[in-house]
C-alpha positions, 0 to 999 in steps of 0.5 A: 766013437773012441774019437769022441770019447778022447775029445771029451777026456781032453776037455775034461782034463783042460777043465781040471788044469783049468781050474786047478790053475784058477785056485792057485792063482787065488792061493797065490793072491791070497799069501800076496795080500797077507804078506802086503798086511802083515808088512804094512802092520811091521813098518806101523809098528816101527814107526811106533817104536820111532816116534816113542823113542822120539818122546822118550829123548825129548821129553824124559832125556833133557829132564833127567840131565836137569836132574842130574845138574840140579843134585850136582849142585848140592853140595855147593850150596850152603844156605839150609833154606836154599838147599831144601828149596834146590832139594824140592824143584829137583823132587817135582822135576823127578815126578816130571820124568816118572809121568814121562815114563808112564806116559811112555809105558803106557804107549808102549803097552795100554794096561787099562785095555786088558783092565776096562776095555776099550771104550773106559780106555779112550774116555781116560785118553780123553781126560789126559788130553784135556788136562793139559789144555784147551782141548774138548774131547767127546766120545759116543758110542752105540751099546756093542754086541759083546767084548772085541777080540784082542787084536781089534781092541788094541788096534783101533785103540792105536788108530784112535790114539793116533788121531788125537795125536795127529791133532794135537802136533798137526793143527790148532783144534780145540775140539775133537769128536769120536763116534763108534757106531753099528750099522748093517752089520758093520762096525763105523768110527767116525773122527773130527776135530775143528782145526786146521793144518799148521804151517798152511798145509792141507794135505792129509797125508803129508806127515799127519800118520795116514799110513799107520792109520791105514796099514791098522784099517786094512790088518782088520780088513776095514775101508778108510774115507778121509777129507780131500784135505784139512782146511775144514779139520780132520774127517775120517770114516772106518768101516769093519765088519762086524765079524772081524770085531767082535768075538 
């Protein structure tokens, strides 16, 4: 009997051991891949910072050093006439560099999300692609089931903004399409534009963003489908649940 009674206790005690080792070992899994996230949301983030400070000393750097160059030159010229014209270029190429800033700024921090929401932000996005080219930007949209959390709103507002910034340095398109849509409890975003890799590249990943892309998509726990390649223009479908979203 006490045999018996010492074999159970035994087994009972592997079972305890057992299944403390399992929780663990989840524990342990869990703190890995919220480490691997939280990383991947780090080097997202510095890539951002890399690529605004790219557009700040290509863009707002040469146009202030023009600036600089032009009012240096002033008192040089003589002529009333030619000084007001020198004065007025100098003026344009002034509110040149403050819409560089803005743009900058507005990179940086989207103000229009916390003010319009998502969806106005994007469409306004849209507007600024297409005046400065032959760009069509469409957006539609489901009626959604209430207002998305903050850190959902500002990162698929970065995704999306990544995509159109891929198609406009990485292909010649000419039209680009967004759908946010529900669906059995999940929340899509489908992107397409029609063009086709610049310098005879079909690879998506190469150099297109991919990775900032995904390290957003995995932080709100979605699923990312792209195109095998870019011959046909870019194609991608997200997927969240709808939990992780809104509210």
């Amino acid at each position: 009997m006490l045999a018996i009674v010492a074999v159970v206790a035994f087994a009972f005690l592997l079972l305890v051991f057992f299944f403390f080792g399992v929780v663990i070992r989840n524990i342990n899994l869990r703190r890995k891949k919220e480490i691997e996230t939280f990383n991947a949301v780090l080097q997202a983030q510095e890539r951002e910072r890399k690529r605004i400070a790219v557009d700040m000393h290509d863009e707002i750097g040469p146009l202030l050093s023009a600036v600089k160059l032009q009012i240096g030159a002033f008192g040089l010229i003589e002529d009333k006439t030619q000084l007001r014209r020198a004065i007025d270029e100098t003026s344009r190429e002034f509110d040149n560099a403050i819409r560089e800033v803005r743009n900058a700024i507005a990179n940086l921090a989207p103000t229009g999300l916390s003010r319009n929401g998502l969806l106005p932000t994007i469409r306004q996005f849209g507007n600024t692609i297409e005046s400065k080219g032959n760009i069509n930007f469409r957006i539609s949209a489901d009626e959604l089931p209430g207002k998305m959390n903050e850190a959902a709103e500002i990162n698929i507002y970065r995704i999306i903004q990544e995509m159109i910034t891929n198609s406009l340095k990485h292909s010649n398109c000419t039209q680009i399409d967004v759908s946010l849509k529900l669906q059995n409890n999940l929340f899509l975003i489908a992107y397409r534009d029609n063009g086709t890799p610049k310098n005879n590249t079909t690879n998506p990943i190469a150099g297109m963003g991919i990775e900032n892309i995904r390290s957003r998509t995995v932080f709100l726990g979605g699923k990312i489908k792209s195109a095998v390649d870019f011959s046909n223009g870019a194609d991608y479908l997200l997927s969240f649940h709808q939990k992780n979203i809104f509210g």
